[in-house]
C-alpha positions, -999 to +999 in steps of 0.1 A: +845+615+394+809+624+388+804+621+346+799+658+331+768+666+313+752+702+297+753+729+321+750+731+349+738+696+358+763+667+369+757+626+368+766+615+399+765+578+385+734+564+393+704+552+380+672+531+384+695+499+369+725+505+390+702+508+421+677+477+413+714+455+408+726+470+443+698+456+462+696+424+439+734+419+450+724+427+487+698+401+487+728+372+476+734+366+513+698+360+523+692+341+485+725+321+491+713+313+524+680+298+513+691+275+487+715+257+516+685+257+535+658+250+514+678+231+484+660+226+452+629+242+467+645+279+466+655+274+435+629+261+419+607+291+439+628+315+431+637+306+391+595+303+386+589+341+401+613+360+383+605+347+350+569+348+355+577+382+364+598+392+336+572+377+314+545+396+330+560+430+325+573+421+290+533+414+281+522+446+297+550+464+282+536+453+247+503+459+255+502+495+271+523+502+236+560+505+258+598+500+249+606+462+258+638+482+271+625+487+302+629+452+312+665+465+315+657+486+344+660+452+367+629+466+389+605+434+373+635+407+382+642+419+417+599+419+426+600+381+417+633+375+440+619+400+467+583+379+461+601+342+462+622+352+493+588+360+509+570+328+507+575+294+521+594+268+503+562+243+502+545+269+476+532+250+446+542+264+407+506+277+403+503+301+434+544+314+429+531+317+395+499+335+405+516+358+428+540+369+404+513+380+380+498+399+407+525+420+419+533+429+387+495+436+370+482+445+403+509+459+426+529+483+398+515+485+363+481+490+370+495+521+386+510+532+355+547+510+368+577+519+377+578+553+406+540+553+405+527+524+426+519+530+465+523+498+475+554+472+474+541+451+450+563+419+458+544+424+494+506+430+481+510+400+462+523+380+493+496+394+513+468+384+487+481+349+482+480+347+523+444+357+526+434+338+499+455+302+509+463+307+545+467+268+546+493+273+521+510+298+536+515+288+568+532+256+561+566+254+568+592+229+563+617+224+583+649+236+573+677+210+563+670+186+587+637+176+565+665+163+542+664+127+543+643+096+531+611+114+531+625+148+511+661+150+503+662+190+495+689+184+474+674+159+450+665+178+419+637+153+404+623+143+440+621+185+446+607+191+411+580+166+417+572+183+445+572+213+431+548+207+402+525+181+424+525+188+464+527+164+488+514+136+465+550+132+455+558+122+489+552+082+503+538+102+538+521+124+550+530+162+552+535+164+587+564+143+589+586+172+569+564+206+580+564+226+614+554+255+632+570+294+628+583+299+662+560+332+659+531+309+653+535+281+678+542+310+704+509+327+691+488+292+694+500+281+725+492+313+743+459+311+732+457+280+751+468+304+781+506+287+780+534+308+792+559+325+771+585+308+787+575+273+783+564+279+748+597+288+734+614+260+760+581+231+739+591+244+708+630+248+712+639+278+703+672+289+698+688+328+697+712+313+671+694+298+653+675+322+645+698+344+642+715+316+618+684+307+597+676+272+613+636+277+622+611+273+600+602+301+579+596+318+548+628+309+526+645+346+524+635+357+562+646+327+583+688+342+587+690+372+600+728+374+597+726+371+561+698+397+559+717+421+583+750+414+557+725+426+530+711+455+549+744+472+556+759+463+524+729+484+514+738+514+539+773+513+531+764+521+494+744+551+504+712+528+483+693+536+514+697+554+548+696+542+585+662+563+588+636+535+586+654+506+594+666+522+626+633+535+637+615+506+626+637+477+646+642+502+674+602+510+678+597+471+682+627+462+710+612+490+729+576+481+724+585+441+731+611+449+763+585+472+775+557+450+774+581+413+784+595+437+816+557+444+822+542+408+817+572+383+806+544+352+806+518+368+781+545+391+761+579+377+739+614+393+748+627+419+721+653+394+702+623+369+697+608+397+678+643+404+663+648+375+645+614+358+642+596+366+611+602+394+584+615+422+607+646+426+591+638+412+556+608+445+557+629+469+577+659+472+558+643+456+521+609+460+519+601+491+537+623+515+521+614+511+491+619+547+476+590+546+459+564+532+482+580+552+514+582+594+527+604+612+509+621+633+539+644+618+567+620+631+595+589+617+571+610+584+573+615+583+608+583+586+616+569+559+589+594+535+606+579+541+641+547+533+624+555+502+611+574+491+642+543+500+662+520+480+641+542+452+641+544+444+670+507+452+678+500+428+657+522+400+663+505+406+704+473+412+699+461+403+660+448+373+642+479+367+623+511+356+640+534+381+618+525+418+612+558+428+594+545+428+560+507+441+570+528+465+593+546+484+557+512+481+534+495+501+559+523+524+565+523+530+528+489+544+526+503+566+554+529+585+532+511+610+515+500+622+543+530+618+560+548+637+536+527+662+534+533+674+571+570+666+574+578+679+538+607+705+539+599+744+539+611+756+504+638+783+505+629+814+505+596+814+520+590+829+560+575+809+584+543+820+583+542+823+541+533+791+523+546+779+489 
């Protein structure tokens, strides 16, 4: 039963700490997932941008003259694990460090924090630390199978040296533990005017796999079926609503079966786009974020076509192999305007009388 307050109001239970913890348990699947994947790596990435994070909002807490309380609120713990699960597990301290500082500074309190920022800050910090170390962040290790003489995942010391040094804590070179994305060998090899088809046969690819979480990745996007756990888990609790998820995965199958029926050589088949990248990791996490994202079901609906469009647009036709996360940070400059269109008519008001 809802908890009774002064009249005439009614608690129905939650709050900005209840909600933050719901989508902190959600991402357990995908966070779970990682550290079998990814060993020591994830953990270590993960541990470094939460506390960096927490520390961050504590200082600007302090300085800006704010209760240290509001660390309670969970919001400055779940940007670091939202940030971690976004970056590749060959990230050095300094740049998980870095970005953690900027999504916090630069993506919520410089907005005045908490409900007032109009970006995801966990995403403008990923996309700052891509433009400004692309090499970086577009090096992927394999998953598991790089466990072995050259880097056992699951030695803590070997991982920590790592960590803190690069590939100098390694007796060979990078290359014999890093590969491709599946959405950027398929981007480079049709460049060289290669097929679809015989890209994804060169490279390997597997439906379950991917759908699994064995392809190289970013360490929280690589499963989708511990994502998709997540993401219902999510619906199910009424934290958020099938609106932009929906839209957003539907917009890009259509887009991508389209397009593959059209030209199957030039253009990837829908469940590529499904499970490659951070389709599902944005759509159901990242996107609707209730801050950051339209404020009306229709408003969300069409935000989520938007991002599907320009997700796929830019995973055919752009510079960068993945557009999920440029796809949202663009979107998000779209709100206002979007709610300003698809906001509800107040009651009471004709049709042709405004508010």
């Amino acid at each position: 039963m809802p908890v009774m307050l002064s009249p005439p109001h009614a608690h129905g239970g939650d709050s900005i700490r209840m909600t933050m913890l719901t989508v902190v348990l959600a991402l357990l699947p995908a966070t779970a997932m990682s550290v079998y994947l990814f060993g020591w790596l994830a953990v270590l990435l993960i541990l470094t941008c939460m506390v960096t994070a927490l520390v961050t909002e504590a200082i600007c807490l302090k300085w800006m003259g704010r209760p240290l309380s509001t660390l309670l609120d969970n919001s400055a713990a779940l940007t670091g694990l939202f940030l971690a699960l976004t970056l590749p597990a060959a990230v050095p301290w300094w740049m998980a460090l870095l970005a953690s500082v900027f999504a916090i500074v630069l993506g919520k309190q410089i907005y005045g924090g908490l409900g007032y920022n109009i970006f995801n800050p966990a995403l403008s910090a990923r996309i700052i630390l891509l433009i400004s170390f692309p090499l970086h962040m577009t090096t992927w290790i394999v998953p598991m199978s790089a466990a072995g003489p050259v880097l056992d995942l699951y030695d803590f010391q070997l991982c920590l040296s790592f960590f803190l040094t690069g590939p100098d804590a390694l007796k060979v070179g990078f290359d014999a533990i890093s590969m491709a994305s599946p959405l950027g060998y398929v981007k480079t090899e049709a460049t060289l005017g290669v097929p679809v088809a015989e890209a994804l046969k060169a490279y390997d690819y597997s439906y379950l796999d991917a759908f699994l979480g064995f392809e190289a990745g970013s360490i929280g996007e690589t499963s989708a079926l511990a994502l998709l756990i997540g993401g219902i888990f999510l619906l199910t609790r009424h934290t958020i609503t099938w609106h932009i998820p929906l839209s957003y995965i539907a917009t890009v199958l259509l887009l991508a079966g389209i397009f593959n029926a059209i030209s199957p050589d030039q253009f990837t088949p829908p469940l590529f786009h499904l499970f490659a990248g951070g389709l599902i990791l944005c759509a159901f996490f990242m996107a609707t974020d209730p801050v950051s994202s339209p404020v009306t079901p229709m408003g969300q609906v069409i935000f989520g076509i938007g991002c599907g469009i320009l997700t796929w647009s830019i995973r055919s036709f752009g510079g960068y192999p993945e557009g999920a996360m440029f796809a949202v940070l663009l979107m998000n400059c779209a709100v206002p305007l979007i709610d300003h269109y698809f906001r509800p008519r107040v009651f009471g008001y004709g049709r042709g009388e405004k508010s």
